[in-house]
C-alpha positions as CSV (number, residue, x, y, z in Angstrom):
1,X,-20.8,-2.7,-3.8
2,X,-19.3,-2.2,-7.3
3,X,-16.4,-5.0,-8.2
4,X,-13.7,-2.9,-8.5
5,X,-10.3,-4.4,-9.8
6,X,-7.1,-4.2,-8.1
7,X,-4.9,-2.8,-11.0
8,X,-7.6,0.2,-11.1
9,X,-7.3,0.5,-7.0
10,X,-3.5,0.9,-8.0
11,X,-3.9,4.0,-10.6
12,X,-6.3,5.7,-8.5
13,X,-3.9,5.3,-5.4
14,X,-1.0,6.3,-8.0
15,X,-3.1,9.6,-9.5
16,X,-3.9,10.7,-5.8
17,X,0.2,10.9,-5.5
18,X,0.9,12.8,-8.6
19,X,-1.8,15.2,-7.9
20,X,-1.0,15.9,-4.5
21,X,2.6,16.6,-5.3
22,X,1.5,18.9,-8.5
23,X,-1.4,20.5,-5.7
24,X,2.2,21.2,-3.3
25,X,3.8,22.9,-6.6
26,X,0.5,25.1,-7.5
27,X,-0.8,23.4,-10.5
28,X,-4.5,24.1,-10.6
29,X,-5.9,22.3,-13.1
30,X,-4.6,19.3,-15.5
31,X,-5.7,17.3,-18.6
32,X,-6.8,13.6,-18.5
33,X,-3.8,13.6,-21.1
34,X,-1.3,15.1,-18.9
35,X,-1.9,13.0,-16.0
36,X,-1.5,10.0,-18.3
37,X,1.8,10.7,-19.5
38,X,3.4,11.1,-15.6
39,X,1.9,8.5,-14.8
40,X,2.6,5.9,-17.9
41,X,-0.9,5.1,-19.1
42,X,-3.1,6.5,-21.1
43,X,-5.8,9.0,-21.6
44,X,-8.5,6.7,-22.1
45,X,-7.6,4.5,-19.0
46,X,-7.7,7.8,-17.0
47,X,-10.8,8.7,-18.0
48,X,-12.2,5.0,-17.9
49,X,-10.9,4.4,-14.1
50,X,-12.7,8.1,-13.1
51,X,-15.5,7.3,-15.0
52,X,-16.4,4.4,-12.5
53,X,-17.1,6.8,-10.1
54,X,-18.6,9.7,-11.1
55,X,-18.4,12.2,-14.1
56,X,-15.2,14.6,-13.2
57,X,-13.6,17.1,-14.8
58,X,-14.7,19.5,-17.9
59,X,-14.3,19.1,-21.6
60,X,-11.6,21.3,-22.0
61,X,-10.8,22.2,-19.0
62,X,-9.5,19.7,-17.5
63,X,-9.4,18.4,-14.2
64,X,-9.6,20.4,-10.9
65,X,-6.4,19.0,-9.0
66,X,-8.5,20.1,-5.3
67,X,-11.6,18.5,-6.4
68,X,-10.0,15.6,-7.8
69,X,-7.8,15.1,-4.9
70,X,-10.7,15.3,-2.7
71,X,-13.2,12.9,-4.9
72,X,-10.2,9.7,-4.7
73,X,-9.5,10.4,-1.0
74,X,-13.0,9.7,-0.6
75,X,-13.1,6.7,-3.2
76,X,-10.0,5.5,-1.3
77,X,-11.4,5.9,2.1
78,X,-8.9,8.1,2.8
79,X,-11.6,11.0,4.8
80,X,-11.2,9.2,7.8
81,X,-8.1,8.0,10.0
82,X,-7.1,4.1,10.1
83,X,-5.9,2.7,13.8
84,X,-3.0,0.3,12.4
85,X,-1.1,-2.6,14.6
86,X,2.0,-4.1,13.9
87,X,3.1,-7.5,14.7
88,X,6.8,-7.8,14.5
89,X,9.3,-5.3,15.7
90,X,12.2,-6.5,13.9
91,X,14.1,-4.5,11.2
92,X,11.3,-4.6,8.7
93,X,8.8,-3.7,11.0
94,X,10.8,-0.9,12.6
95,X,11.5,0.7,9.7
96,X,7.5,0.5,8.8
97,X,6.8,2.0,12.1
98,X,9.2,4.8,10.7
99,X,7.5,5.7,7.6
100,X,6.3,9.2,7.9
101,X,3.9,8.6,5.0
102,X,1.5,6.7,7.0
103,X,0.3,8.6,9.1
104,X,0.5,11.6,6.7
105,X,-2.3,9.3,4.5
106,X,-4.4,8.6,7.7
107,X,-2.7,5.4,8.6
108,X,-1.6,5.9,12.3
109,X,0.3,2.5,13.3
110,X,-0.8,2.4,17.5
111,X,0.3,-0.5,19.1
112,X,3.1,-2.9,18.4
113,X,3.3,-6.4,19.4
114,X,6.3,-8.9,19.8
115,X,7.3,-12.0,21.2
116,X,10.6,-11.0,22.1
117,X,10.8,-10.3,25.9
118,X,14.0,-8.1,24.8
119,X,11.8,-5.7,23.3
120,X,8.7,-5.5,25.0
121,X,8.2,-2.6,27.4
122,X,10.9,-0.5,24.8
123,X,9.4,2.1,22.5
124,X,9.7,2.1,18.8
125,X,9.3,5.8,17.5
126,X,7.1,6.4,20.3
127,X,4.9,3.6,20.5
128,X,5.4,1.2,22.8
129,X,6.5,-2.6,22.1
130,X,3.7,-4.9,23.8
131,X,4.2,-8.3,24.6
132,X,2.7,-11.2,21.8
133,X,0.5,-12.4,25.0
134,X,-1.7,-9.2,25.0
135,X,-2.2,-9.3,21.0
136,X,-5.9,-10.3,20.8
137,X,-6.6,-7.7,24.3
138,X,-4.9,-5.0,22.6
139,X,-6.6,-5.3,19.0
140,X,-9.9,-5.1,20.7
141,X,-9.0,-2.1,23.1
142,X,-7.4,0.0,20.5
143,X,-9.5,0.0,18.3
144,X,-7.7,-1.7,15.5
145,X,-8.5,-1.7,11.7
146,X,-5.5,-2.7,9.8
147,X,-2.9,-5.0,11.2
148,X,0.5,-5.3,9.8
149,X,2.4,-8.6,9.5
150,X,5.8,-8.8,9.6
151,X,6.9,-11.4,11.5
152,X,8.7,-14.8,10.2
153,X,7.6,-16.7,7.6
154,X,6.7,-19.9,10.1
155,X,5.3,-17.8,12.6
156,X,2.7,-16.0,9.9
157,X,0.0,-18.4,9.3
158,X,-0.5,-18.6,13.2
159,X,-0.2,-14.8,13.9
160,X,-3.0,-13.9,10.7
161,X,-5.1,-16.8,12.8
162,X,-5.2,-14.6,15.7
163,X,-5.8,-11.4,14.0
164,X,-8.9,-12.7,11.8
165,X,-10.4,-14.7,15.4
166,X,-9.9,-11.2,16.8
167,X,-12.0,-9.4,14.7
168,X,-9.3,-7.7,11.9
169,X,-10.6,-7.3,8.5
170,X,-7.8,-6.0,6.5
171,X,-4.6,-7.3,6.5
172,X,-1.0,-6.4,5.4
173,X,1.5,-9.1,5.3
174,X,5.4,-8.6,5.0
175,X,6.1,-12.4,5.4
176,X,7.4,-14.5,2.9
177,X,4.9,-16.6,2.4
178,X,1.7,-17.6,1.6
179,X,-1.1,-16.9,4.1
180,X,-4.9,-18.1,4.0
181,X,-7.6,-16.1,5.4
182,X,-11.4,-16.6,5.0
183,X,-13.9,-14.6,3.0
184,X,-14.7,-10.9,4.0
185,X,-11.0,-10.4,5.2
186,X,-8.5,-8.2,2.5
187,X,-5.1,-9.2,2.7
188,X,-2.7,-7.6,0.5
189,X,1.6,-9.2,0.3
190,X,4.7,-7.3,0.0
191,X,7.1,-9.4,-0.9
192,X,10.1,-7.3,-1.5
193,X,12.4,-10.8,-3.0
194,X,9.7,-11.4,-5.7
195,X,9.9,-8.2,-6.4
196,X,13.7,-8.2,-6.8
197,X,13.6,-11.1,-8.8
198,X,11.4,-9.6,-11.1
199,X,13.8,-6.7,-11.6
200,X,16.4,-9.3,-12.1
201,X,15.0,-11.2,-14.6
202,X,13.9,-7.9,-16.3
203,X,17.2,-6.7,-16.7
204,X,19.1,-10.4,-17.3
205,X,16.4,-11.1,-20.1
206,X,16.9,-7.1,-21.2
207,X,20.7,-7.7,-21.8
208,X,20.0,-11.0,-23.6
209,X,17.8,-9.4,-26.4
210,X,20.1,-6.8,-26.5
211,X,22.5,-9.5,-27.8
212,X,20.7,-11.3,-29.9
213,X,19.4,-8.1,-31.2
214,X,22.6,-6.7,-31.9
215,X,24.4,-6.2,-35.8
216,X,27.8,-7.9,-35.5
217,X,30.8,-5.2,-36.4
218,X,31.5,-5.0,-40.3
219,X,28.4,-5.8,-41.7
């Protein structure tokens, strides 16, 4: 399997976006150029992330925005449907189960799992809330590809454990913190406070250049 890196998995996922939305507003075809610029790279890097998998597009031309769509759904896996559990039913796992864009991308979250006896037997946008006892059962009967983590950071390490023993492969983890799994499983973080703090520190440091860049009044 070609070693593909995950800033190009990014772009690809990010050019499927833009063209389904230009597909929705009847845009046919579009440049290598043109889907740079919308999506802030460049030409070249377009052409260089296609070009991994296939020759697309003609001089000229252009790209087909069907026949692309189609060729990174495929590069994505995106042809088939993913069976998706989620551990957690707190807020941040509630509002996951809510995300309409899941399962519009294939991604159809089945069961739900948590500890808390309050919530188990309750349904959470119509799945229902199965108890954290039944986790390893339930991954196995349903079928289960992708497992979402968003539990506590304390309880993580322990939950991935038990997804990985149970056969999981892929692995998305809300939690705050860093998580260990063996070769051959994919794990991918969201941390949304990182994230925030890089915003922070992109707009503190922004405002102190602006400073010392600044012409004092006068001169």
């Amino acid at each position: 399997m070609r070693k593909v890196s995950e800033s190009t998995v990014g772009r690809l996922s990010l050019y499927l976006r833009l063209l389904s939305e230009l597909e929705t507003d009847g845009v046919q075809t579009l440049s290598s150029e043109a889907l740079a610029q919308r999506c802030g790279t460049t030409a070249a890097q377009v052409r260089k992330d296609l070009s991994l998998f296939g020759t697309f597009g003609k001089r000229g031309l252009g790209y087909s925005v069907a026949e692309l769509i189609a060729a990174l759904r495929s590069i994505l896996g995106l042809e088939r449907r993913w069976r998706v559990a989620l551990v957690g039913a707190g807020r941040i796992g509630v509002a996951l189960l809510g995300y309409q864009d899941f399962r519009t991308q294939g991604f159809d979250i089945v069961a739900v799992f948590d500890r808390d006896a309050g919530k188990v037997g309750q349904r959470r946008h119509g799945v229902l809330v199965r108890a954290d006892a039944e986790l390893e059962q339930g991954l196995e009967s349903e079928s289960i590809d992708i497992v979402i983590v968003a539990v506590p950071g304390e309880s993580a390490q322990a939950v991935v454990d038990r997804v990985v023993a149970a056969g999981v492969r892929a692995i998305l983890n809300f939690a705050p913190v860093k998580l260990n799994v063996p070769a051959g499983v994919a794990l991918k973080n969201v941390n949304m406070a990182v994230e925030l703090e890089a915003l922070s520190y992109a707009l503190a440091n922004s405002g102190r250049r602006s400073r010392r860049g600044a012409t004092p009044a006068g001169r």
